[in-house]
C-alpha positions in Angstrom: 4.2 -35.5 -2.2 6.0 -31.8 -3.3 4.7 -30.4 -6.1 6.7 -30.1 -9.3 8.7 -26.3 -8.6 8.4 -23.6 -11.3 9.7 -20.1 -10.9 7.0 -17.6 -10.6 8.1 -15.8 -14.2 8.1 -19.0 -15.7 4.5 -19.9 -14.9 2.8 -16.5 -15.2 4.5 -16.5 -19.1 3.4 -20.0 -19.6 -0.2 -18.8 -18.9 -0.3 -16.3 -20.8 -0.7 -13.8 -17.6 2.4 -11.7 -18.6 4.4 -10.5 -21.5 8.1 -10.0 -21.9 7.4 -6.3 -21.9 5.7 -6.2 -19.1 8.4 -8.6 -17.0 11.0 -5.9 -18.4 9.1 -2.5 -17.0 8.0 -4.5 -13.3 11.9 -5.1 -12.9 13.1 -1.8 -13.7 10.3 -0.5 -11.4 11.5 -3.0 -8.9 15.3 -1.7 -9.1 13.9 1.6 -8.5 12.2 1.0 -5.4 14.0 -2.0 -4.1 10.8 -3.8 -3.4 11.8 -7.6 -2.8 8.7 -9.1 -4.0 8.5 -8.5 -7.6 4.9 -9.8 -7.1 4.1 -6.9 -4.8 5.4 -4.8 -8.0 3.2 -6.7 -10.8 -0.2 -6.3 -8.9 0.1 -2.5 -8.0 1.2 -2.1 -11.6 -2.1 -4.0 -12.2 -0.2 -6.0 -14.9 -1.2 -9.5 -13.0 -4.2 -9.9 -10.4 -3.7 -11.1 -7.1 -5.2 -14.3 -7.7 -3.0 -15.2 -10.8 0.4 -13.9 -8.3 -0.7 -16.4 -5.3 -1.2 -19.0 -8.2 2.8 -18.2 -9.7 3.8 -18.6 -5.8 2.6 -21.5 -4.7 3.6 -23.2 -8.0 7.3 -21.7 -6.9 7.2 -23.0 -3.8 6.2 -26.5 -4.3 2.9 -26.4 -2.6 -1.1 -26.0 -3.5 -3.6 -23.2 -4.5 -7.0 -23.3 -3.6 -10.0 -21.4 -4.9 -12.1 -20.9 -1.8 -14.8 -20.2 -3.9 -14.8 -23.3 -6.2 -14.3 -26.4 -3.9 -16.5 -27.4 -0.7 -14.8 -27.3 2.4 -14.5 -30.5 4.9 -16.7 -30.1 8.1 -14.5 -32.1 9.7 -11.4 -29.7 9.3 -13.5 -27.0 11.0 -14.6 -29.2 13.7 -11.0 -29.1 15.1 -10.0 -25.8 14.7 -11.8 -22.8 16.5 -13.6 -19.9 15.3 -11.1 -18.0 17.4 -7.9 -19.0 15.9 -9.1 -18.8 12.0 -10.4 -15.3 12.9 -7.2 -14.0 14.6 -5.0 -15.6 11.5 -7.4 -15.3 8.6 -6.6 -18.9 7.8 -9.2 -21.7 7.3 -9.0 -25.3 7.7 -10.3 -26.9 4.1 -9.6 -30.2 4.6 -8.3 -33.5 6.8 -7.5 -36.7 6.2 -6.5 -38.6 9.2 -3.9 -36.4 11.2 -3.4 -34.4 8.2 -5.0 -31.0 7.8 -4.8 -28.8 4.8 -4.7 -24.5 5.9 -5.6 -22.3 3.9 -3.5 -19.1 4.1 -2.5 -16.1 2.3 0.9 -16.0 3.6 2.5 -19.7 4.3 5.7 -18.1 6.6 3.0 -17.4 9.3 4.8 -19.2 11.7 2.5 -18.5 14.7 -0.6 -19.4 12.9 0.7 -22.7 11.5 1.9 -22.9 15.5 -1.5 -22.6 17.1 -3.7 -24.7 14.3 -1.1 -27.7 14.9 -1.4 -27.5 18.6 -5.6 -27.0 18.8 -5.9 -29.7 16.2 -3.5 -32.0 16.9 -2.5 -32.1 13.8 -0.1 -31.9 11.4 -0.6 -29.1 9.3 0.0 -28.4 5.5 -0.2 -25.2 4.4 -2.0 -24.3 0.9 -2.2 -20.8 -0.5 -6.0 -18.7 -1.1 -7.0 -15.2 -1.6 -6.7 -13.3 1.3 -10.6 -12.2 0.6 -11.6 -15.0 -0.2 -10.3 -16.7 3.0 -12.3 -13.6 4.8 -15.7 -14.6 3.0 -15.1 -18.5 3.9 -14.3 -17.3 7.6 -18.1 -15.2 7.3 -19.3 -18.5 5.4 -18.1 -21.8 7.5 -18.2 -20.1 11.2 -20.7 -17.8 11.0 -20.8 -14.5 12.8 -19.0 -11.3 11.2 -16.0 -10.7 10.2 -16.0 -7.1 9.3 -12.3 -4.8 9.2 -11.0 -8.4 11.2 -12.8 -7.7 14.5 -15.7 -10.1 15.8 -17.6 -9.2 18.5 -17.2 -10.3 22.1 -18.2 -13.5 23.2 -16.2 -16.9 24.5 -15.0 -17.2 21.2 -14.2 -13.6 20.9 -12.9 -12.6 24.3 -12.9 -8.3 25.2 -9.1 -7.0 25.1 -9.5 -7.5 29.3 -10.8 -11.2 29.3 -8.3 -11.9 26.1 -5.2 -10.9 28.1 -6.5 -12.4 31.4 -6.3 -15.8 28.7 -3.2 -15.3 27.5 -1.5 -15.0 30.9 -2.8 -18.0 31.5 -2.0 -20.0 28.6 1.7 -18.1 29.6 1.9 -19.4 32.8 0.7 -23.1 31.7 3.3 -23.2 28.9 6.3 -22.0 31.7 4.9 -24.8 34.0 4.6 -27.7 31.1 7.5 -27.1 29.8 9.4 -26.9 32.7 8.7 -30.4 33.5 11.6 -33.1 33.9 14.4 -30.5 32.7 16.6 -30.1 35.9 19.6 -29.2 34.0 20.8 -25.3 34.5 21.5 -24.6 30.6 20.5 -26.9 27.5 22.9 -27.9 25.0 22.2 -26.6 21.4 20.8 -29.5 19.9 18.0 -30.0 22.8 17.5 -26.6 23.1 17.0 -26.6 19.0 14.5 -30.0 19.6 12.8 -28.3 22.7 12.1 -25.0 20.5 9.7 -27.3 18.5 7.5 -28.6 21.3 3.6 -27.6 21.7 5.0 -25.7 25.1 7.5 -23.6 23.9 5.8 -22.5 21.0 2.7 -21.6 22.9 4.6 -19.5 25.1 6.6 -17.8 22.3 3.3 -17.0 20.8 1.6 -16.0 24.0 4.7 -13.5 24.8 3.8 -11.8 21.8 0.2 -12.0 21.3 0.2 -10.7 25.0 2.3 -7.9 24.3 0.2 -6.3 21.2 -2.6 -7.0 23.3 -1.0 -4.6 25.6 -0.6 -2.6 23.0 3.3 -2.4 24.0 5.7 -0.8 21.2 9.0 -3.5 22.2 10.0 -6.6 23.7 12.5 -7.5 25.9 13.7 -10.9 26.5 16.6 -10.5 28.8 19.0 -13.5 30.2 19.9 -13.4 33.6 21.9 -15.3 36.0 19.0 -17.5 37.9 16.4 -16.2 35.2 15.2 -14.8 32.2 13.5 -11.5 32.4 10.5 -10.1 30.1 9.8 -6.6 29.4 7.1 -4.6 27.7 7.5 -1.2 26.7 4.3 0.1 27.5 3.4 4.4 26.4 7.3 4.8 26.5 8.3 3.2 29.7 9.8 -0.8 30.3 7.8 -2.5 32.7 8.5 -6.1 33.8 6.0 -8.2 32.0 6.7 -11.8 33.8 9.9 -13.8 34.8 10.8 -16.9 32.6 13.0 -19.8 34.8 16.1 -20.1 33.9 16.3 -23.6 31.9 13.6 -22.4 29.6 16.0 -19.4 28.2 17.9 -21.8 25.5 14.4 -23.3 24.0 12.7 -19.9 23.9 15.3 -18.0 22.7 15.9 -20.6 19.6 11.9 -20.8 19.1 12.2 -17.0 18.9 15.1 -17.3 16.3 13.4 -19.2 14.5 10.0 -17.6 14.2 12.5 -14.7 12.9 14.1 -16.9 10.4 17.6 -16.0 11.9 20.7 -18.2 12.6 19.8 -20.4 16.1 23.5 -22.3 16.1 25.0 -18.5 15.8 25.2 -17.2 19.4 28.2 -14.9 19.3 27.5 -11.9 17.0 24.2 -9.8 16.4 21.7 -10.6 13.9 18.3 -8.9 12.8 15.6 -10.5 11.3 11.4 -10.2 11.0 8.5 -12.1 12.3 4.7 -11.2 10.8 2.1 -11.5 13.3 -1.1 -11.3 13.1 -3.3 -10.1 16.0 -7.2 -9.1 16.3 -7.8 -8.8 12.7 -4.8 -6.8 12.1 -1.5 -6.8 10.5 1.9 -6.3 13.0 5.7 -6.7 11.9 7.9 -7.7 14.4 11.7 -6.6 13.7 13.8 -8.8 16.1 17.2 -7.9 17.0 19.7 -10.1 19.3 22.9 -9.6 21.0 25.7 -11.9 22.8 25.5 -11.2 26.6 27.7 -12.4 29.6 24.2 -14.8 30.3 22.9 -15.6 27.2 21.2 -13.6 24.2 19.3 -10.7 25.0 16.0 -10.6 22.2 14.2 -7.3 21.5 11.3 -7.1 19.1 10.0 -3.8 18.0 6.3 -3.9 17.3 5.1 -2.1 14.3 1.6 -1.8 13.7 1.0 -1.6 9.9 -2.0 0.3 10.3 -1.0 3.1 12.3 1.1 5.0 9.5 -2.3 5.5 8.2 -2.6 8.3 11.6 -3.4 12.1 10.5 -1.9 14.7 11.8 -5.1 15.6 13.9 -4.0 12.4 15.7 -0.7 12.9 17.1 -1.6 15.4 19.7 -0.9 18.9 17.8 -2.8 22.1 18.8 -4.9 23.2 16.1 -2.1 25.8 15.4 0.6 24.4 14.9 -1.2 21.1 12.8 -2.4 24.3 10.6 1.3 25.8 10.0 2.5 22.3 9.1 -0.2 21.5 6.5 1.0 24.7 4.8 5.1 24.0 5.3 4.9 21.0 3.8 2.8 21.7 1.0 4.9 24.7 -0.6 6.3 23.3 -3.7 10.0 23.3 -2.5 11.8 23.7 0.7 13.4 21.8 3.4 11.0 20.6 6.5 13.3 19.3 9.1 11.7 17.0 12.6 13.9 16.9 15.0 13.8 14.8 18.6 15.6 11.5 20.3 14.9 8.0 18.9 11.7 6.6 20.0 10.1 10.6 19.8 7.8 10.0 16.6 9.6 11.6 14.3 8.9 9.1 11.3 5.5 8.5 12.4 4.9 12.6 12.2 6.8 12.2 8.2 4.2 9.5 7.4 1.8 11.0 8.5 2.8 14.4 6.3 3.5 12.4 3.3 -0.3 10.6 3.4 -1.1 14.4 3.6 0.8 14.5 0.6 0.3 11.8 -1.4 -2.1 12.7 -4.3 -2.2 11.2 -7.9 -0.4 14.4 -9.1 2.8 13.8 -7.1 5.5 11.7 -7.3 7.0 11.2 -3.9 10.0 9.4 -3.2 12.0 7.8 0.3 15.2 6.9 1.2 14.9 5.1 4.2 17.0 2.6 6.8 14.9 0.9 7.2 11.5 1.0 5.7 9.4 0.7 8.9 5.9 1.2 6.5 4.8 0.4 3.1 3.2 3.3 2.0 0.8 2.4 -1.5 1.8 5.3 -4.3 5.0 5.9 -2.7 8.3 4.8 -4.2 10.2 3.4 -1.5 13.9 2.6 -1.4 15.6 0.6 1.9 19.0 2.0 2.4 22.1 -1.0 1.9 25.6 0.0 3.2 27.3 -3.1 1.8 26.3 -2.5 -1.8 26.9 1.2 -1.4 23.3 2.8 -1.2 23.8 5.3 1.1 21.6 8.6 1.5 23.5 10.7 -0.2 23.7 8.2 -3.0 19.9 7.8 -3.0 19.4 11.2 -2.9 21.6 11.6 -6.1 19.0 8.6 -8.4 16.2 10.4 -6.7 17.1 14.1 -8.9 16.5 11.9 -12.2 13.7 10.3 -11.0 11.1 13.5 -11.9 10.6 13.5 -7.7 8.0 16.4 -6.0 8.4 15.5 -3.0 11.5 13.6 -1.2 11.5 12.3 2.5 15.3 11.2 3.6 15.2 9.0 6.8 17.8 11.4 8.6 20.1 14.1 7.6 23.2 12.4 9.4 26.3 13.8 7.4 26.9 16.9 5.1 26.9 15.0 2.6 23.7 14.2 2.6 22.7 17.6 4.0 24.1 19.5 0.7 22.0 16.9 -1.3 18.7 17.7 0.4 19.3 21.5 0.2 20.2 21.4 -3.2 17.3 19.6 -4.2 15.2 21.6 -2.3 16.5 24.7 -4.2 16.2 23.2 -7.5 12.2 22.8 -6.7 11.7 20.1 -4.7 10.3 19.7 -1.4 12.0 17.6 1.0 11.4 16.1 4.3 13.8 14.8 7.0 15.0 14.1 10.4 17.9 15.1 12.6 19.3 14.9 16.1 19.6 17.9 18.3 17.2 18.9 21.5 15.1 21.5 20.1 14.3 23.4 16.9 16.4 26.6 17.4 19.6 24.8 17.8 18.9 23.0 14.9 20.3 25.7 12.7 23.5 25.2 14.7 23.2 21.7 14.1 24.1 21.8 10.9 26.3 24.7 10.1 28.6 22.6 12.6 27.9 20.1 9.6 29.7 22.3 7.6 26.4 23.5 5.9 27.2 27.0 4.8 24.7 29.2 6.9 23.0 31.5 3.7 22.0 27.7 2.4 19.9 27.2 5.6 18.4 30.5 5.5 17.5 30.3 1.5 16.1 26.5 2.0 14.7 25.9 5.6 11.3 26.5 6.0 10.8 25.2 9.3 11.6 22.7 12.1 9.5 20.2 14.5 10.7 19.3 17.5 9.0 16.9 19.7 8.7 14.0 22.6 6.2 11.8 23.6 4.7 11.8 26.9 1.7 9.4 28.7 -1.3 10.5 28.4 -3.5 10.5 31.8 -6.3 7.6 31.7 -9.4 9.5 29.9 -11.3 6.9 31.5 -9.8 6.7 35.1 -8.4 10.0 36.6 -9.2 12.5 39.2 -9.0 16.5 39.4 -7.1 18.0 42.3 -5.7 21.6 42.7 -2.8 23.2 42.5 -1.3 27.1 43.4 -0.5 28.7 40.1 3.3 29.3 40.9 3.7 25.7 41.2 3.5 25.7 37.0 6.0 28.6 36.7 8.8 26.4 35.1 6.2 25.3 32.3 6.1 29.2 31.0 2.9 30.1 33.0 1.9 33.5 33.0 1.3 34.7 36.7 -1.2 37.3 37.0 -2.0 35.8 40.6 0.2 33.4 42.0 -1.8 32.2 44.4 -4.6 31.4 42.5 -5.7 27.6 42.6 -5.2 25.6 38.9 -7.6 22.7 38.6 -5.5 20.0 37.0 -6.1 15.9 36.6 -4.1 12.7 37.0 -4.3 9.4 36.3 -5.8 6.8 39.1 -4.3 3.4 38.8 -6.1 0.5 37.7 -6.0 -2.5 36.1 -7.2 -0.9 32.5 -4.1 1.0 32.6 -2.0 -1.8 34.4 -1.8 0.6 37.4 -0.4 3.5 36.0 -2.7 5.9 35.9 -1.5 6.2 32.1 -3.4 4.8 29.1 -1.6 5.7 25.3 0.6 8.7 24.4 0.7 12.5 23.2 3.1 14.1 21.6 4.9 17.5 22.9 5.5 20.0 19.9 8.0 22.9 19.7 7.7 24.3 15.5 9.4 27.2 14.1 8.9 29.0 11.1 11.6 30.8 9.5 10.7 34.4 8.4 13.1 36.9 7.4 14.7 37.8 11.1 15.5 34.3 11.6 17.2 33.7 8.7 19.7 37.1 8.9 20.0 35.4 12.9 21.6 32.1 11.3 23.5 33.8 8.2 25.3 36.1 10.8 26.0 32.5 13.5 24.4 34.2 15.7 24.2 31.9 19.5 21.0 29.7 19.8 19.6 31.9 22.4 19.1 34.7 20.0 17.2 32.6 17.6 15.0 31.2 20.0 13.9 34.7 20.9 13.1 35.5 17.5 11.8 32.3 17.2 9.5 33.1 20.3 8.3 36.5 18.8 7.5 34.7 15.4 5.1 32.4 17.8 6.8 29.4 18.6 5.4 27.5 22.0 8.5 25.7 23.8 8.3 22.5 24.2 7.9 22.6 27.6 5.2 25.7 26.9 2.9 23.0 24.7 3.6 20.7 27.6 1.6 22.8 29.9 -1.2 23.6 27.5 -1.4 19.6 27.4 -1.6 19.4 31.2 -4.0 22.8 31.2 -6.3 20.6 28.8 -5.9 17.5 31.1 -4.5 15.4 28.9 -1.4 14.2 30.9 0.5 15.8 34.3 3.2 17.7 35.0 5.6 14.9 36.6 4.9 13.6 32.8 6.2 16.9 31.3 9.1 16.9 33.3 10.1 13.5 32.7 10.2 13.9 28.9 10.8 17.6 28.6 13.1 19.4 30.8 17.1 18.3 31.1 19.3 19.9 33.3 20.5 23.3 33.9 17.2 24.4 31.8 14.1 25.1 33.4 
């Protein structure tokens, strides 16, 4: 039977845990950064613990607490549910009766671990809410073994990353053949494809399409209907690459289990929708933000894979030469300014502004974002998700952000000029500011935006310097090979050539299985930063052409992009087929 519902508030003032007062202040706080959980807002105030919050919850939704620490937990609840799947989760079975088993959890929407619990225990499965370090200790406790920053070690319970995906392509291929079974039929109405999307072999391979891509440590998914089949991608270090193929009269179940795990409309099939599954995988924390469009053969998924942990990566981490990671330190720590990264989509450009603001982000500083959408939750930074519809724009948030006593401001990207004169004025009123925009390298960003309309002696009083960059594979530390090549061969990349016959010892990747035959394992970034100094800025106050500011640029000791590239394949860190693919367009070499 439910429990009776009470509104979060309502408890936590009924016992005593929070004052009128202090309910005004966390709302105000929460207008200001648009955080959706006003829990999330009353814990980092430190005005209620995160005990008392998980309490107020499950009293809201109708279901139980339990205090791991006060109540003994049921042998035979942990008799049917492995070591494995509690660790992976950080849930813990506390108690059964009959085919009923209680689940502790610190987060009840976990879809996938309700998913695998109900199908290794057979049974049906109630979720109850616990301290997320408390469920930790009773993992340590019940099973044994350690538990440590999520990771166990590797055993049969544990598998290695190579014996764990090995598993999951299995448990893939067994959920494709079960559930194939008996349906003949091309396409499956709604309704059974709604009623399919709940059985054990859908759902595993749902959950093994995703656990096996993070294991892959892939950055998107691609679920892709086609006439006679359903395709599955992985973007692996940049690059799709054709993961498995899904028969056709599975496409309808899958794609509504998918839906589902994303909380997003299954009976709507004719317009996009977004929505957000949160995954847990080898002790760590992954959002998934799932996007889905109408196609000629059914609806095409794509989940982008954020890794919650990885906005926590220094600059020292993302490839820069000790150089240019020096300049930017000191660019973005001036006291005002405008710091500009500049690249395609998919080139790292927020990751690089994270990684700055964690630079950044001191107890003396108030630092404030206006982004679309928040990728990262980022603790001391206020955070504010842009929303069209209700008129939060940018520019807008730029505008609350001047009375909001702000240091340092990051705007997602500097799209309109709008939104560009917002950011340069606050940047000469004594703020620094950081943000991103679309052009191809850092010179003709100046360009950029004085085609924006941004009056040029703006951008020469304000911009302190611009990052341009790519990503390219790195080579396989672990499996490559050295062969030579005649030093002309590397002329394009900038190479000096004192002796163009002289033989360059470079590396590249050998294929094998750790690197899924590639030759490639991870990525590095390709950098291309100028400073403004006092030459530049008269170049862009008199519009003078892109080439002449690159020169100066060049003379002020900015590497090309395709000039770091070859330091990068001098260092043999990736190739130059790499450099080429993510460097050089045409008509410049």
């Amino acid at each position: 039977m439910a429990l009776p519902r009470v509104s979060m508030v309502q408890f936590l003032q009924q016992k005593g845990y929070l004052t009128p007062e202090q309910l005004e202040e966390a709302i105000k706080v929460q207008q200001q950064t648009k955080e959706s959980d006003l829990g999330r807002v009353l814990v980092s105030l430190r005005m209620v613990g995160e005990r008392e919050i998980l309490q107020a919850k499950a009293q809201e939704m109708g279901i139980a607490f339990v205090d791991l620490d006060r109540i003994t937990i049921d042998s035979s609840a942990i008799n049917v549910v492995p070591e494995r799947i509690a660790k992976a989760h950080s849930v813990i079975p506390v108690k059964k009766d009959g085919q009923t088993l209680w689940l502790a959890m610190a987060n009840d929407k976990n879809i996938m671990a309700l998913d695998d619990v109900k199908m290794a225990s057979g049974c049906r499965v109630v979720p109850v809410l616990a301290v997320p370090g408390a469920i930790e200790d009773a993992i340590r406790k019940t099973y044994g073994g350690s538990a440590t920053n999520g990771e166990a070690p590797s055993s049969p319970a544990n598998p290695s990353p190579a014996t764990q995906s090995v598993d999951l392509r299995a448990d893939i291929r067994t959920a494709i053949a079960t559930a194939g079974v008996n349906q003949r039929e091309e396409d499956l109405g709604e309704k059974d494809a709604e009623q399919m999307a709940e059985q054990a072999p859908i759902i595993k391979l749902a959950n093994a399409l995703i656990q096996q891509a993070i294991a892959d440590r892939a950055s998107d998914i691609h679920v892709e209907p086609q006439q006679r089949a359903v395709r599955v991608r992985y973007r692996l270090d940049g690059v799709l690459m054709e993961a498995m193929t899904v028969p056709r009269n599975l496409m309808a179940p899958l794609i509504s289990r998918l839906k589902i795990m994303a909380d997003m409309n299954i009976a709507e099939r004719r317009v996009p929708q977004d929505g957000r599954i949160e995954v847990r995988h080898a002790g760590k924390e992954f959002d998934l933000r799932v996007s889905s469009i109408p196609t000629p053969w059914g609806e095409k998924i794509v989940m982008r894979i954020l890794d919650k942990s990885s906005v926590m990566i220094g600059l020292n981490k993302l490839g820069f030469t000790a150089e240019n990671e020096a300049k930017i330190e000191e660019l973005v720590s001036q006291p005002q300014g405008l710091f500009l990264c500049t690249g395609p989509t998919g080139s790292g450009k927020t990751t690089t502004l994270y990684s700055c603001l964690n630079l950044l982000n001191t107890i003396g500083v108030n630092i404030i974002t206006a982004e679309d959408p928040i990728e990262y939750q980022l603790a001391g930074v206020a955070q504010v998700g842009m929303n069209r519809k209700a008129g939060l724009t940018f520019a807008t948030a730029l505008r609350a952000f001047l009375r909001q006593d702000p240091d340092i401001m990051m705007v997602g990207e500097m799209r309109d000029l709008e939104t560009a004169e917002i950011a340069i004025e606050s940047s000469l009123t004594g703020h620094m500011v950081l943000s991103t925009i679309h052009t191809n390298d850092a010179p003709s960003t100046t360009l950029r935006m004085i085609d924006m309309g941004v009056e040029p002696y703006l951008i020469a009083a304000t911009l302190t310097g611009v990052l341009a960059q790519r990503l390219g594979r790195r080579v396989d530390p672990d499996h490559k090979e050295a062969y030579e090549v005649p030093a002309i061969d590397l002329r394009r990349f900038g190479m000096n050539l004192e002796n163009p016959d002289e033989m360059i010892t470079l590396y590249r990747g050998v294929p094998h299985e750790d690197n899924r035959m590639t030759g490639y394992r991870g990525r590095t970034g390709f950098h291309e930063l100028m400073v403004m100094n006092s030459e530049i800025a008269e170049l862009v106050v008199r519009r003078a052409p892109v080439a002449d500011v690159r020169a100066a640029a060049k003379a002020n000791g900015m590497h090309e992009l395709r000039e770091d590239g070859l330091l990068k394949v001098l260092a043999g860190q990736t190739d130059p087929q790499e450099v080429m693919r993510v460097v050089f367009t045409a008509g410049f070499a």
